[in-house]
C-alpha positions in Angstrom: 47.3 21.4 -10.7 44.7 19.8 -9.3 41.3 21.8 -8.0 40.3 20.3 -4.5 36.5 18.7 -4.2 33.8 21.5 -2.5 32.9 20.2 0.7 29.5 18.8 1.3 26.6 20.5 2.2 25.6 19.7 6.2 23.3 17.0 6.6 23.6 15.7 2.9 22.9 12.6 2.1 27.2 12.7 0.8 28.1 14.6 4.0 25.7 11.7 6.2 28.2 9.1 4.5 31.7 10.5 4.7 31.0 11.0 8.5 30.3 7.1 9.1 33.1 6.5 6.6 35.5 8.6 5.4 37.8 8.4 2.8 41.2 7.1 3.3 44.0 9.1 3.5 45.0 10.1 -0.8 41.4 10.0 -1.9 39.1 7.4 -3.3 41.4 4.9 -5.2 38.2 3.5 -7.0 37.5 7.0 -8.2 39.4 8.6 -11.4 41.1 12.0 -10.5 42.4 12.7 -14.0 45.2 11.5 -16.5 47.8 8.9 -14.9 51.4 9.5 -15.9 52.1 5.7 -16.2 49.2 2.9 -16.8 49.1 0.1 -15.4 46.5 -1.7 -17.0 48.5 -4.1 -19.2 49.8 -5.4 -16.0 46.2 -6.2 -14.9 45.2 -9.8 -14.5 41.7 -10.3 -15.7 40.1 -13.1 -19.1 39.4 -9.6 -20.9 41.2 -9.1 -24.2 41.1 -6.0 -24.3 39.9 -4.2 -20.9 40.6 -3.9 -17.2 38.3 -5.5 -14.9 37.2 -2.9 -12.6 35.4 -2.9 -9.1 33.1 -0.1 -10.4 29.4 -1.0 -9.4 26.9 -2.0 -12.4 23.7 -0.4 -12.9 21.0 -2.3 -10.6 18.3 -4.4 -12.4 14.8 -3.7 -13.1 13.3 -5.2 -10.3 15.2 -2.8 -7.7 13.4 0.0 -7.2 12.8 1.9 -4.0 10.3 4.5 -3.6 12.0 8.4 -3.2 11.2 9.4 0.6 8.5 12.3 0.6 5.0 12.7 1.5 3.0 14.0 4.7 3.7 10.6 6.3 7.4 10.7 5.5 7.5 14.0 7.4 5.3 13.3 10.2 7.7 10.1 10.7 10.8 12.6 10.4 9.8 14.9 12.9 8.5 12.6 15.6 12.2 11.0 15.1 13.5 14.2 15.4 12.0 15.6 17.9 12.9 12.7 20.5 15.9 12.7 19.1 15.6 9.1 18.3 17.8 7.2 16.2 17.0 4.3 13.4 18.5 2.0 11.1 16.1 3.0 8.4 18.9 6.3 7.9 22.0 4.5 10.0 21.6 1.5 7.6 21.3 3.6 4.6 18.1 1.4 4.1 16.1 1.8 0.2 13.3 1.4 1.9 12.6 4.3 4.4 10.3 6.5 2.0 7.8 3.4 1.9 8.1 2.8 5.5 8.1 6.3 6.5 5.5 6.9 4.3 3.3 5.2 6.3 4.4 5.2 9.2 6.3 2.2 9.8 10.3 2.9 10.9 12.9 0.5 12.6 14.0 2.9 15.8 17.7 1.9 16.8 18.7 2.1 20.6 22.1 2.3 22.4 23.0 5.0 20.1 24.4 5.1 16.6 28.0 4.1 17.1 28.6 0.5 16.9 31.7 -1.5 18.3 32.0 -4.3 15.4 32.7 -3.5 12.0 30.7 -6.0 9.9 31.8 -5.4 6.3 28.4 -5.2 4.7 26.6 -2.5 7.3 26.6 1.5 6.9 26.3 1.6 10.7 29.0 4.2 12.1 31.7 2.2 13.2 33.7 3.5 16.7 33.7 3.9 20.4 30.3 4.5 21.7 29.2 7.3 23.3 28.1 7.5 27.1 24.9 4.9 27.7 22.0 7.4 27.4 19.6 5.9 30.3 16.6 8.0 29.4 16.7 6.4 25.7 14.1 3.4 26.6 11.5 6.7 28.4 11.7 8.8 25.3 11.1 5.5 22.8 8.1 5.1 24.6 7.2 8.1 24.3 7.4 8.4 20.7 5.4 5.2 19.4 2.7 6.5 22.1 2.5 9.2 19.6 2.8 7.0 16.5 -0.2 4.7 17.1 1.3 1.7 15.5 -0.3 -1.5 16.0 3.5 -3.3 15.3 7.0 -1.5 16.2 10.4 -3.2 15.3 13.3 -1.7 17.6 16.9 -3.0 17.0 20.2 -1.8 18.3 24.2 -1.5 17.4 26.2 -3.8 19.3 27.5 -2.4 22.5 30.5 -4.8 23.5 31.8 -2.6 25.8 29.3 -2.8 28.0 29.3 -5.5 30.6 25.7 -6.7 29.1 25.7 -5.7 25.9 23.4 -3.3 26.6 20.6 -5.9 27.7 19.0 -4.0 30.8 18.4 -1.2 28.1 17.0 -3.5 25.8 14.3 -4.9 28.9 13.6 -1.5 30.3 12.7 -0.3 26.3 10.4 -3.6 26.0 8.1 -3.0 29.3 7.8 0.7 28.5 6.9 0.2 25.1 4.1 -2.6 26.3 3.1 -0.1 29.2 3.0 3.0 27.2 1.3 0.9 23.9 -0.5 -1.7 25.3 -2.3 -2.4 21.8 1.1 -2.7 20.5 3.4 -5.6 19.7 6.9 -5.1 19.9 9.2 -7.3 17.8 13.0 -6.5 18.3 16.0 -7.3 16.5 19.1 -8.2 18.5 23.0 -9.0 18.4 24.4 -12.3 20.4 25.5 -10.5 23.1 29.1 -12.0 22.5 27.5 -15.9 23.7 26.1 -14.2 27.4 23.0 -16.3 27.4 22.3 -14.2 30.9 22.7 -11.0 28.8 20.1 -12.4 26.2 18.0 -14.0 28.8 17.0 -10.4 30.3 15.7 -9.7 27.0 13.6 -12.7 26.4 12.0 -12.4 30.3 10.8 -8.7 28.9 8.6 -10.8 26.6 8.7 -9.1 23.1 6.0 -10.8 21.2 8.7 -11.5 18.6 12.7 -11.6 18.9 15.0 -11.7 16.0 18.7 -12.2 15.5 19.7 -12.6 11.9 22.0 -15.2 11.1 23.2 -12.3 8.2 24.9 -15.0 5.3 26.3 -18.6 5.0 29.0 -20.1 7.4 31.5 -20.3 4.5 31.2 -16.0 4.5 31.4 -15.2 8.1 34.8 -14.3 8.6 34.3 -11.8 5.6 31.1 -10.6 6.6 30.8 -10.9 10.3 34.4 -10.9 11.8 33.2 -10.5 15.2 30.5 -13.0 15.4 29.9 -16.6 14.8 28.0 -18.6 12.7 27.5 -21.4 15.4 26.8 -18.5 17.9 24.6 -17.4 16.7 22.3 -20.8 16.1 22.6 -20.8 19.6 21.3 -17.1 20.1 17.9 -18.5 18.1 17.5 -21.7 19.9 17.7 -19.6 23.4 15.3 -17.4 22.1 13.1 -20.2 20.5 13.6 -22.1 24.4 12.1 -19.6 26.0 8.6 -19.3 24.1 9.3 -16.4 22.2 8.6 -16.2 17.8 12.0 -16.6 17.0 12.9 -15.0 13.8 15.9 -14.7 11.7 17.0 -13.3 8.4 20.2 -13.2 5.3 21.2 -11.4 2.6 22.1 -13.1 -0.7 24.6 -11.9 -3.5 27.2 -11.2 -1.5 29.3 -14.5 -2.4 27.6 -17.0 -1.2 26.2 -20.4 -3.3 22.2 -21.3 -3.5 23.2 -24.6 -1.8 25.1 -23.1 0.9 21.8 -21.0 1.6 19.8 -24.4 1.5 22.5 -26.0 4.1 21.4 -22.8 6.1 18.0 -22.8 6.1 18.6 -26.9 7.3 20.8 -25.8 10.2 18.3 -23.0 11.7 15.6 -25.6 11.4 17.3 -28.1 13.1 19.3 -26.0 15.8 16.6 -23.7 16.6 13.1 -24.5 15.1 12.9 -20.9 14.4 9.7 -19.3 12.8 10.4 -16.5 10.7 13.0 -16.5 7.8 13.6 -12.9 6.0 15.9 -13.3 2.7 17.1 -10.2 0.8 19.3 -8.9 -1.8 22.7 -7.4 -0.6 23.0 -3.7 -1.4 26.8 -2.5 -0.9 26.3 0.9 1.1 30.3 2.4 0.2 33.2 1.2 -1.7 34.5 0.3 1.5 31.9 -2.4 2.0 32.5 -5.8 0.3 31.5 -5.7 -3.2 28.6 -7.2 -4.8 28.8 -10.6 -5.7 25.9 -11.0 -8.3 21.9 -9.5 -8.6 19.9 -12.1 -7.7 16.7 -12.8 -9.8 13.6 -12.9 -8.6 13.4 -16.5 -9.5 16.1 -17.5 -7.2 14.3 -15.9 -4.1 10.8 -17.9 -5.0 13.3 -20.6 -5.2 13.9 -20.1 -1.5 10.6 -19.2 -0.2 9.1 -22.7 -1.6 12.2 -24.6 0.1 12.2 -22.1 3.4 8.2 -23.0 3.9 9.0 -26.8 3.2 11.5 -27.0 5.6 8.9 -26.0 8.0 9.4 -22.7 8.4 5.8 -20.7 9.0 6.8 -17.3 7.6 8.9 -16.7 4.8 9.9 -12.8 3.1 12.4 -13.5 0.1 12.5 -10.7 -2.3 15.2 -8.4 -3.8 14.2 -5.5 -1.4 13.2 -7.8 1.6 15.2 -6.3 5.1 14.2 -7.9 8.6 12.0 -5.4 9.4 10.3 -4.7 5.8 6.6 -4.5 5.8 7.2 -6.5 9.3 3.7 -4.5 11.0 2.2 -6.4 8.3 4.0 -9.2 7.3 1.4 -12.1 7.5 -1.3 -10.7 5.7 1.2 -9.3 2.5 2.2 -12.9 1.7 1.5 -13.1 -1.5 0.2 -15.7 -3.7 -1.1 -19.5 -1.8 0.3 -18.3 1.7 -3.0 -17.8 3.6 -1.7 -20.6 5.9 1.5 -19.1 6.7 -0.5 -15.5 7.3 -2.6 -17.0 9.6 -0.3 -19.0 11.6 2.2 -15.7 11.7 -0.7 -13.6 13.3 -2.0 -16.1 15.3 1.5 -16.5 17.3 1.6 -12.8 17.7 -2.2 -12.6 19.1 -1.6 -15.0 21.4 1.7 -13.7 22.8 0.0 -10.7 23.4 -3.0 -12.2 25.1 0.1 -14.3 27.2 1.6 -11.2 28.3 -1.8 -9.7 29.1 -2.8 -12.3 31.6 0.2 -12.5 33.1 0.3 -8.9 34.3 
């Protein structure tokens, strides 16, 4: 007879997961749960001689390794979240890099809520039907980077389909409370494509965030597998409105999930020349469950210098490609962290953001 798995403990990282997914009905297939009465494994189709393939996960390389949250900073972060009872992707997304960011005082806050209406096959956001639009949310995110001090907040959001705007006179009210309540501050925000409403976006671009992102996420080839619900032409569009309006428009992907280094290349082209974007962030694809799409391969570190050198050619001014890069990593400090012969990219990164601040300044 088999014994029955103990319950999590509340508010465990295990406990955290099984709420945003839970397993499916029978247990974990990808998990062993003892002696099978028949194999099947000579039925497997795989070029082993000898073994099954499996879907099992493999050990992550040198080169990925995230710092362990802790520290006063980490706890400071934690309780100012807390208190305003705040959400953010650093935790919703599962992200390796919150005890960095925490650390010192750098966090991604996520508005709308935490329940998203898509179900993208590489994010750990709760997937579902959203709760009631909490219409205090933009005061209270104020509220909290007023107490922060940061000199550079990223905000981002799930997408709120349900909603007649996507959510986008949220997203404007947060942006001119955030500049009203931080005026030192500059706000750089991280948005869906409002299912194509280019009035939806628009009401986000006319609260002037000194920087507006919306990541293009992988390759057109991968889209349906990765972004069911959105569109890889869509969302070219969603960075050419934001570039049209005289905003840093800033975009971002993750690599090893399938995809081929020329079909990033072929990307790279097409934000260039649909958009004349900015920013470009490149990452490495961490699978958050065995219910997310499996990794494809580790890329090397080689690979994502690879990209940098061609993102930077291609005229982009900023490019982040790194195993551990997210759109928001080290974003409060982006420009001047560009390592190696990039001085020219840091200063053209900061200079954009000084001078959209001095634009919204005057214009008050």
């Amino acid at each position: 007879m088999t014994t029955p798995s103990p319950e999590p403990a509340p508010n465990s990282p295990l406990a955290r997961t099984l709420a945003r997914h839970p397993r499916p009905l029978g247990g974990d297939t990808a998990r062993s749960v003892g002696p099978a009465a028949v194999s099947l494994t000579g039925f497997v189709l795989n070029n082993l001689e000898k073994e099954a393939q499996t879907l099992r996960i493999g050990r992550k390389p040198d080169w990925l390794r995230a710092r362990m949250p802790g520290g006063d900073g980490y706890r400071r972060m934690k309780s100012i979240i807390d208190e305003h009872r705040l959400h953010t992707v650093c935790e919703e997304a599962s992200c390796p890099n919150i005890g960095e960011c925490w650390a010192r005082g750098a966090a991604t806050i996520m508005i709308l809520g935490d329940t998203c209406t898509r179900s993208c096959g590489f994010c750990n956001v709760k997937t579902g039907r959203p709760a009631e639009l909490d219409l205090d949310e933009p005061r209270r995110v104020a509220a909290s980077l007023k107490l922060v001090g940061l000199r550079h907040v990223v905000i981002t959001s799930v997408n709120r389909d349900e909603l007649p705007d996507g959510g986008a006179a949220i997203w404007a009210e947060t942006i001119e409370r955030v500049h009203e309540a931080c005026p030192e501050m500059s706000v750089e925000v991280l948005v869906g494509d409002f299912c194509g409403d280019e009035r939806a976006l628009q009401k986000v671009i006319d609260a002037r965030p000194e920087i507006l992102a919306h990541n293009m996420e992988t390759v057109r080839r991968m889209h349906p597998a990765v972004r069911p619900q959105a569109r890889y032409e869509r969302s070219l569009a969603v960075l050419a409105q934001i570039k049209a309006g005289g905003l840093v428009a800033k975009t971002g992907i993750m690599v090893g999930i399938g995809e081929h280094e020329e079909e990033v290349h072929q990307l790279l082209d097409d934000v260039r020349r649909t958009s004349d974007a900015d920013v470009m962030t490149i990452g490495q694809y961490l699978q958050p469950t065995r219910n997310h799409l499996p990794i494809s391969r580790w890329v090397h570190p080689e690979e994502f210098e690879r990209y940098r050198i061609a993102g930077l050619a291609k005229g982009f001014k900023v490019v982040e490609s790194g195993p551990l890069v997210r759109s928001s990593y080290h974003a409060d400090d982006q420009a001047a962290r560009l390592a190696g012969p990039r001085g020219d990219a840091a200063r053209a990164m900061q200079s954009m953001i000084d001078a959209a601040s001095r634009a919204r300044t005057e214009g008050r």
